[in-house]
N, C-alpha and C positions, 0 to 999 in steps of 0.2 A: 504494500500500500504506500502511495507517494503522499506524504500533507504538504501543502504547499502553505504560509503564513507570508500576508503581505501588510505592508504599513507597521503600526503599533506591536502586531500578533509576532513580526518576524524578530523585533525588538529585544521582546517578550521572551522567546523561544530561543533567543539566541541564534538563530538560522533563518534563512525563508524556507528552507527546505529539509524533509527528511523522512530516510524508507525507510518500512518498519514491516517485520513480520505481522498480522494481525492477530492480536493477543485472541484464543479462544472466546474468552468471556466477551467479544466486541464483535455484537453481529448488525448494530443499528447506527445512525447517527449518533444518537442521544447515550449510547452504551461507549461510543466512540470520544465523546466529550468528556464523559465522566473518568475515563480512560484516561486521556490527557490530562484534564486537570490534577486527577494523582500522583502522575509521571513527572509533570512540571507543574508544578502549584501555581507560580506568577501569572499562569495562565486563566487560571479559574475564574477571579474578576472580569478578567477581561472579554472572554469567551459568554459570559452571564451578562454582557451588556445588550444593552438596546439599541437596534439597527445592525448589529454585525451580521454578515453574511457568510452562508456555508453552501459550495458549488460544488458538484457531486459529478465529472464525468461532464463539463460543462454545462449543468444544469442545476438551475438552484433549485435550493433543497430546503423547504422550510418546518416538512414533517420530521420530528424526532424519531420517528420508528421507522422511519426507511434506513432501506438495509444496508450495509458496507459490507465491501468483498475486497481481498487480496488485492486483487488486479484495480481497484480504483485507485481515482485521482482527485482527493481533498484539498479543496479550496479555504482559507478561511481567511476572509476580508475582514477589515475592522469598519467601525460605521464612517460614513462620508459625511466631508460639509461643506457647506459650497459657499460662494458668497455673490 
């Protein structure tokens, strides 16, 4: 599985990028968050904000129970602001 973090998230994460076997227990989006946030804590705030975005295979993805696979490609934008 490839995460991709851009803006704040890659800050955050200390990378924009990074592959990872999929931990058993990580069959969802939302199982995929929770995931993360344990792996990398600094994450968890920021992931629990309002307006960030999560792009799944290029397609956003705003169901928490939709499913992650191996072979995907996680997108996680932090929120936009425009002026």
């Amino acid at each position: 599985m490839r995460l991709v973090f851009h803006g704040k998230f890659a800050d955050i994460a200390g990378s924009g990028e990074l592959t990872l076997v999929r931990p058993p227990e990580v069959a969802t989006l939302k199982e995929l968050r929770t995931w993360l946030t344990l792996s990398l804590p600094a994450l968890s705030d920021a992931l629990k904000g309002r307006g960030a975005a999560t792009i799944i295979n290029l397609a956003v993805v705003h169901d928490p129970q939709h499913p992650v696979k191996d072979s995907d490609e996680v997108v996680f934008l932090p929120p936009m602001s425009g002026g």
